[in-house]
DOFI-278400 format. One record per residue: residue in three letters; x, y, z of N, C-alpha, C in turn. Coordinates in nm, 4 decimals. Layout:
<atoms>
 resn      n_X      n_Y      n_Z     ca_X     ca_Y     ca_Z      c_X      c_Y      c_Z
  ALA        X        Y        Z        X        Y        Z        X        Y        Z
...
</atoms>
This chain:
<atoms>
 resn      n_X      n_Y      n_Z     ca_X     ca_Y     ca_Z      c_X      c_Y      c_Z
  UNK  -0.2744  -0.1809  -3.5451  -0.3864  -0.2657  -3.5125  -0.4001  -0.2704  -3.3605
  UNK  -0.5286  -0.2148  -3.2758  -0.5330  -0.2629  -3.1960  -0.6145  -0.3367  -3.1268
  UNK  -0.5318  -0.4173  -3.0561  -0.6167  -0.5424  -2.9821  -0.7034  -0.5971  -2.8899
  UNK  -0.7385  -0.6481  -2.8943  -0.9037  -0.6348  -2.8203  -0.8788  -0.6412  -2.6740
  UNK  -0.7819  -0.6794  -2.6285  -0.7363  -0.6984  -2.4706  -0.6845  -0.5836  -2.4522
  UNK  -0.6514  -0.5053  -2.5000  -0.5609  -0.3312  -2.5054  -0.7299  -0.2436  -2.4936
  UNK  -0.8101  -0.3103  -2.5405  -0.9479  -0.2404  -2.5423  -0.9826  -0.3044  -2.4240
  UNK  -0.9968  -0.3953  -2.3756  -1.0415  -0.4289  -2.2724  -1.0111  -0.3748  -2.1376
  UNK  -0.8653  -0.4073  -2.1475  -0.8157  -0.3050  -2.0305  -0.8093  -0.1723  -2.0576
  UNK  -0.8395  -0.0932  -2.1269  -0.8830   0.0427  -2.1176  -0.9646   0.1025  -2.0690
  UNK  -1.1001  -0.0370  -2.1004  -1.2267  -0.0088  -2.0745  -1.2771  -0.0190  -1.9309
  UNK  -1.1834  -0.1369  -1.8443  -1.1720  -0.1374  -1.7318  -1.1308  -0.0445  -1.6532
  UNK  -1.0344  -0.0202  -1.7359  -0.9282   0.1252  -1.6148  -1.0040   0.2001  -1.6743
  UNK  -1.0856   0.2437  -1.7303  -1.1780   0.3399  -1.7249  -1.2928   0.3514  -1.6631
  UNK  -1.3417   0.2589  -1.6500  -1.4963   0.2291  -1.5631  -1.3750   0.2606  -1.3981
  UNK  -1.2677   0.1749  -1.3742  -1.2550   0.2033  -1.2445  -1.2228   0.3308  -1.2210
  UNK  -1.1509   0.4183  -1.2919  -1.1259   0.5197  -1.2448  -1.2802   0.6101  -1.2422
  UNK  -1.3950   0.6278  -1.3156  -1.5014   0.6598  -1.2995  -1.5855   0.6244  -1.2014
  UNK  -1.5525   0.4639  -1.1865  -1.6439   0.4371  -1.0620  -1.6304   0.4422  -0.9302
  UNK  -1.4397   0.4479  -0.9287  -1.4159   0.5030  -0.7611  -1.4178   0.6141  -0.7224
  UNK  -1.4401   0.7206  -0.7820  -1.5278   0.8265  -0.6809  -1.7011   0.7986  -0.6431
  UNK  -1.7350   0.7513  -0.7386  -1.8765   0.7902  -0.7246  -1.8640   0.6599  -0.6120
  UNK  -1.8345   0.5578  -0.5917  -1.8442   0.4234  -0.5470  -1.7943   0.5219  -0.3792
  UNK  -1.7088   0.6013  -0.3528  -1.6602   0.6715  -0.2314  -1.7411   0.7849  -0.2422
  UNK  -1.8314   0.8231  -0.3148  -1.9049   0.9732  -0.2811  -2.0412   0.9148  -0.2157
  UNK  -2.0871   0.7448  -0.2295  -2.2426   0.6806  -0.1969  -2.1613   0.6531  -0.0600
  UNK  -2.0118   0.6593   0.0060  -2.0488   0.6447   0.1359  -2.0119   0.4740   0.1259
  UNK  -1.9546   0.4093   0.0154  -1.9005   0.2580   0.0502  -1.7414   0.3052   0.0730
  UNK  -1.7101   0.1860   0.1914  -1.6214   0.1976   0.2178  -1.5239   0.1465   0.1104
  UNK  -1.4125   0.2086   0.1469  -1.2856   0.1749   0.0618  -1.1950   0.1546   0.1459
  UNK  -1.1282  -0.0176   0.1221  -1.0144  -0.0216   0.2340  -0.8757   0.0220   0.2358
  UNK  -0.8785   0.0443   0.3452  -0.7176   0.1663   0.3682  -0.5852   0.0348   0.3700
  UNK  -0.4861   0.0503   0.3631  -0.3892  -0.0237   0.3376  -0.3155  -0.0001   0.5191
  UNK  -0.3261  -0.0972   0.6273  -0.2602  -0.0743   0.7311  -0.1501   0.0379   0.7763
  UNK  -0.1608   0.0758   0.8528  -0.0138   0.1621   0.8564   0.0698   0.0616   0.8720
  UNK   0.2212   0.1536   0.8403   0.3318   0.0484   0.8684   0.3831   0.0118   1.0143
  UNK   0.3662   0.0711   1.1112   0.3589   0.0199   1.2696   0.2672  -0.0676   1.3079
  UNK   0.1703  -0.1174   1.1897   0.0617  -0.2188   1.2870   0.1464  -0.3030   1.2106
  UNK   0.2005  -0.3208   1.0916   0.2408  -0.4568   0.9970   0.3571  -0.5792   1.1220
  UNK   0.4453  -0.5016   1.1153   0.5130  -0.5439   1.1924   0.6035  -0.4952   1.2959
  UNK   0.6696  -0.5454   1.4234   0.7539  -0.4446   1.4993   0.8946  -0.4229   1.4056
  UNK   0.9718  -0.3024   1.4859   1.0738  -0.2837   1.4171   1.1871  -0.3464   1.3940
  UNK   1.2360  -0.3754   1.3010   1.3591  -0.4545   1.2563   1.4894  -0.3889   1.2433
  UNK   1.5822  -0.4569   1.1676   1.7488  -0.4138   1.1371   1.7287  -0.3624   1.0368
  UNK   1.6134  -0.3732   0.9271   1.5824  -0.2979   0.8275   1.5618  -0.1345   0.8431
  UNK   1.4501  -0.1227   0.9490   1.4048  -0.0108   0.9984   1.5302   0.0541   1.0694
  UNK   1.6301  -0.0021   1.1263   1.7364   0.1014   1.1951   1.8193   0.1300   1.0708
  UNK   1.7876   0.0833   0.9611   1.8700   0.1373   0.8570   1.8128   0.1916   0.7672
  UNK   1.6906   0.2275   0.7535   1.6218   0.2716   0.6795   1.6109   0.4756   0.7682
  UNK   1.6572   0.4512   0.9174   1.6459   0.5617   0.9953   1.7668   0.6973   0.9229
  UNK   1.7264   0.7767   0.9021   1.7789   0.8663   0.8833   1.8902   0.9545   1.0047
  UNK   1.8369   0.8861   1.1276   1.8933   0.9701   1.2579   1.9997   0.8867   1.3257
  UNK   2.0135   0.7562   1.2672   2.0659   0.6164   1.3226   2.2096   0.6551   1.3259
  UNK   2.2925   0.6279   1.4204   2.4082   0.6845   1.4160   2.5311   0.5712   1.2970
  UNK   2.6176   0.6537   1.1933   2.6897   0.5963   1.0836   2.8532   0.5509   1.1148
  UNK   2.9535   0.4227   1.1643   2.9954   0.4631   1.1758   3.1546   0.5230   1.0790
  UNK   3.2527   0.5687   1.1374   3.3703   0.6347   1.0456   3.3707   0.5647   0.9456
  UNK   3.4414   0.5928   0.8396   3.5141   0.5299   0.7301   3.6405   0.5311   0.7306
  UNK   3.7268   0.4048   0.7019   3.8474   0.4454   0.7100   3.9043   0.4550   0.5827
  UNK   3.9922   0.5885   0.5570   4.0198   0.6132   0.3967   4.1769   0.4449   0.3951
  UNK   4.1417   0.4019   0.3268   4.3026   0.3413   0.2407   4.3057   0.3683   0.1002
  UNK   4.3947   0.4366   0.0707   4.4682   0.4380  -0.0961   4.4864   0.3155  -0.1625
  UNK   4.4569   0.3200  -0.2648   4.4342   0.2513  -0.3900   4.5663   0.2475  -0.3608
  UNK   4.6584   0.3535  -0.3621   4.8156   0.3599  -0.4369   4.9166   0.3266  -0.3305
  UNK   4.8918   0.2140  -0.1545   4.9399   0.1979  -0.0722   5.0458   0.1218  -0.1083
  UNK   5.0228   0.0031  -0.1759   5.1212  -0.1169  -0.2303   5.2139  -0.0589  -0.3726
  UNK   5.1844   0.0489  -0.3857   5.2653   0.1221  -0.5735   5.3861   0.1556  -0.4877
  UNK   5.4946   0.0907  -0.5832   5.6618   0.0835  -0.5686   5.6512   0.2902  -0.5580
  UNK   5.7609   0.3083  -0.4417   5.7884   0.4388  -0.4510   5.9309   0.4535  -0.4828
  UNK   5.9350   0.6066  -0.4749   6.0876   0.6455  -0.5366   6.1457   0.6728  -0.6039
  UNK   6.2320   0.6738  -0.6901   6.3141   0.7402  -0.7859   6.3629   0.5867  -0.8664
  UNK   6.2970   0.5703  -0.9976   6.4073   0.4892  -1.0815   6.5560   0.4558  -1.0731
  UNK   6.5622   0.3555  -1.0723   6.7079   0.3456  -1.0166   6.7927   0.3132  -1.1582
  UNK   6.7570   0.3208  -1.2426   6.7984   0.2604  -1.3733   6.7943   0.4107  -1.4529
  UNK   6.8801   0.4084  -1.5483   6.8962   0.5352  -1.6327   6.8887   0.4972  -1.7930
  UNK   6.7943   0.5724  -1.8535   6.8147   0.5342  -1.9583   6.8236   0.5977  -2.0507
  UNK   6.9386   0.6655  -2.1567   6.9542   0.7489  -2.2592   6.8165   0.7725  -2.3429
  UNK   6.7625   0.8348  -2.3480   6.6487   0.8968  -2.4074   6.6957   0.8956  -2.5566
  UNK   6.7983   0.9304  -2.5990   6.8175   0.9486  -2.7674   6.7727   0.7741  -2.7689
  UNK   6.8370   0.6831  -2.7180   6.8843   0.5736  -2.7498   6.7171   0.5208  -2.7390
  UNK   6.6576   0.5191  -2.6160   6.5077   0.4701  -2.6025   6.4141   0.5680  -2.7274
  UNK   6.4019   0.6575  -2.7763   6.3242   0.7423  -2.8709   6.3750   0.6773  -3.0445
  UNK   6.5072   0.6253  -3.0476   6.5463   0.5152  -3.1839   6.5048   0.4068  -3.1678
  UNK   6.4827   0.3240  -3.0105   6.4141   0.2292  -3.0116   6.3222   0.2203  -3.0618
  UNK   6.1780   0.3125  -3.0093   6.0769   0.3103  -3.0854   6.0514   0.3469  -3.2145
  UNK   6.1137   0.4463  -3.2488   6.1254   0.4896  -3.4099   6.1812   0.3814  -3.5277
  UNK   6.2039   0.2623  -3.4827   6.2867   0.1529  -3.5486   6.0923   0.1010  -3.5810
  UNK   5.9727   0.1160  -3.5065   5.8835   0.0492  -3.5586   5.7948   0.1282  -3.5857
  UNK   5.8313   0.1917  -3.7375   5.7376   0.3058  -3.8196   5.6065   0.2911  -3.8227
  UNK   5.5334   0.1717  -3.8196   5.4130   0.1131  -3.8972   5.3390   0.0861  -3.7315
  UNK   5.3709   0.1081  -3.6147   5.3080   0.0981  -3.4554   5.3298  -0.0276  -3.4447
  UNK   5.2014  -0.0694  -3.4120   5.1606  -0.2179  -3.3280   5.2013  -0.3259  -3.3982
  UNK   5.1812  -0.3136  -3.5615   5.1482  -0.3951  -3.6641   5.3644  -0.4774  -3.6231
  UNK   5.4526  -0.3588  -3.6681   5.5506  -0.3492  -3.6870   5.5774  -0.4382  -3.4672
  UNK   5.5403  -0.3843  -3.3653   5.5889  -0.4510  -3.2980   5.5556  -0.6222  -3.2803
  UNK   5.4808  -0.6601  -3.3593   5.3792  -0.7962  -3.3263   5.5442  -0.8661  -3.4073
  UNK   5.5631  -0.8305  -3.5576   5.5979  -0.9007  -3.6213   5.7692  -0.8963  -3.5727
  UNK   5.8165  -0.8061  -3.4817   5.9065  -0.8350  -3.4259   5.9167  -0.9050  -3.3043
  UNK   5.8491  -0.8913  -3.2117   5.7966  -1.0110  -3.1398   5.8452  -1.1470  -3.1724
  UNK   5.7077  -1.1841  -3.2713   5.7628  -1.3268  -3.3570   5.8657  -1.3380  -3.3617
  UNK   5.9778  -1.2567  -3.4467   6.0728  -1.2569  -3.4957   6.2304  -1.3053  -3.3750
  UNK   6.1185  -1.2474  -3.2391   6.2246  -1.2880  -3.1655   6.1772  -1.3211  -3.0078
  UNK   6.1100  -1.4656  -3.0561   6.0354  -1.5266  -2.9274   6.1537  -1.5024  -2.8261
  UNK   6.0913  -1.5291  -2.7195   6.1528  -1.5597  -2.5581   6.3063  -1.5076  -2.5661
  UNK   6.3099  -1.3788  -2.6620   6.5021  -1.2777  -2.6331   6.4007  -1.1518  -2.5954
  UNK   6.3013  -1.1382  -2.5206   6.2912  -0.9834  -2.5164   6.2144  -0.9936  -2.3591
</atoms>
């Protein structure tokens, strides 16, 4: 269904787009939109909007400045840590309910 204001403005943007040539071919003026040097003088906007404006350095810092370095100082039997996890067949489900099982010892 369409609506009579969807027709309306069709009918408008159609007459205007038809009538501004012919309305500029009889010789009426059509007003120009200022340049942008008469609007206003230049601002902090405009020195940043400059393409030639000088940028200055960046200084790189790492994300990873404050990450503990070094070598583990702790050793830990791999058979023994790989039975750890294999003790909870069932994943997440199996670590929750050991958890519970043993508030504030882990």
């Amino acid at each position: 269904m369409v609506h009579f204001s969807h027709l309306l403005r069709m009918g408008l943007l159609g007459w205007g787009a038809l009538a501004g040539p012919a309305l500029q071919a009889q010789g009426v003026p059509v007003p120009q939109p200022p340049a942008a040097s008469a609007l206003a003088p230049p601002t902090a906007v405009d020195a940043v909007l400059d393409p030639a404006a000088p940028v200055p350095a960046i200084r790189y810092r790492s994300v990873f400045g404050h990450a503990p370095t070094g070598v583990e100082s702790t050793e830990i039997d791999w058979r023994r840590a790989n039975d750890d996890v294999g003790q909870f067949r069932r994943g997440h489900v199996d670590i929750l309910k050991w958890e519970s099982q043993h508030e504030g010892k882990h």
